[in-house]
C-alpha positions, -999 to 999 in steps of 0.1 A, spaced: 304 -543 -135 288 -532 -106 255 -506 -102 235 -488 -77 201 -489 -76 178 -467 -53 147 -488 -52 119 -476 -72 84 -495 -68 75 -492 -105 104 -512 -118 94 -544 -122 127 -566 -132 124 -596 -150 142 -625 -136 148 -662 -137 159 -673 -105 150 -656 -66 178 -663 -43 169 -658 -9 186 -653 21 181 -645 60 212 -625 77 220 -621 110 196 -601 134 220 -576 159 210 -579 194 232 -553 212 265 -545 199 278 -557 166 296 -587 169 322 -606 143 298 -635 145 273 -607 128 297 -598 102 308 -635 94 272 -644 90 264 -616 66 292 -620 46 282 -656 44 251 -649 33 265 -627 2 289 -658 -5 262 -683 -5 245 -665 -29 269 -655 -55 275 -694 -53 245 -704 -58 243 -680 -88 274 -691 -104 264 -729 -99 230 -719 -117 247 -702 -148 232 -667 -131 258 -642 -149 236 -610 -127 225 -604 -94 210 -581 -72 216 -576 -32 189 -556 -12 208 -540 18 206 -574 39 197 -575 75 196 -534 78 168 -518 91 144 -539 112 173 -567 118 195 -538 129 230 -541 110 248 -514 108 240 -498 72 283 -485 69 293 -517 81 270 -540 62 277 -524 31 313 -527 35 309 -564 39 285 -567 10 311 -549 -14 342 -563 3 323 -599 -3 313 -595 -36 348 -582 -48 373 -608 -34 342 -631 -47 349 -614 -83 383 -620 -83 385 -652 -80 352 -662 -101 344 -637 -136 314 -657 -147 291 -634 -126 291 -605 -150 272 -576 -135 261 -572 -97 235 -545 -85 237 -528 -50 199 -522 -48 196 -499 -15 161 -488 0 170 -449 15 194 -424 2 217 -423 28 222 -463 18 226 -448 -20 257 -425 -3 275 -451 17 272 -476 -18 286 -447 -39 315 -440 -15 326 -476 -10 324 -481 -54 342 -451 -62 375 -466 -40 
């Protein structure tokens, strides 16, 4: 199951596990390095989850904005990353897109509808 959420300061999620990760910063034009490294960074999570018993997770749009990914790009990556993860690995039950600006929310939307 996948779901979008646009973030909303007043919801406060309960959660038992915080998996963080760093992505790439882009310095100049987008590289593959860039886009092997953020995808990396989705895969080392969802297998950290799945080694922890985590059956839900939540991604933040990681390295847009001050780090300078490109949101269409990074998003493709994320969902891309997170499917091919899902079809080899159903223990990991629900997955949230949480995005920070609306035009994040459209570029999530178009890439879950396919």
């Amino acid at each position: 199951e996948f779901l979008l959420a646009l973030w909303n300061e007043r919801i406060k999620p309960v959660v038992d596990f915080i998996v963080t990760t760093v992505g790439p910063v882009v310095s100049g034009q987008l590289r593959k390095r860039d886009c092997r490294l953020l995808a990396g960074c989705y895969q080392s999570c969802l297998d950290m989850a799945v080694k922890n018993g985590v059956h839900s997770i939540a991604f933040c749009c990681i390295s847009t904005g001050v780090f300078r990914f490109p949101q269409d790009r990074a998003a493709e990556i994320a969902v891309q990353t997170v499917s091919r993860f899902l079809t080899q690995d159903q223990s990991i039950r629900q997955v949230i897109f949480n995005v920070f600006t609306d035009r994040d929310l459209v570029i999530y939307q178009r890439l879950l509808e396919r």
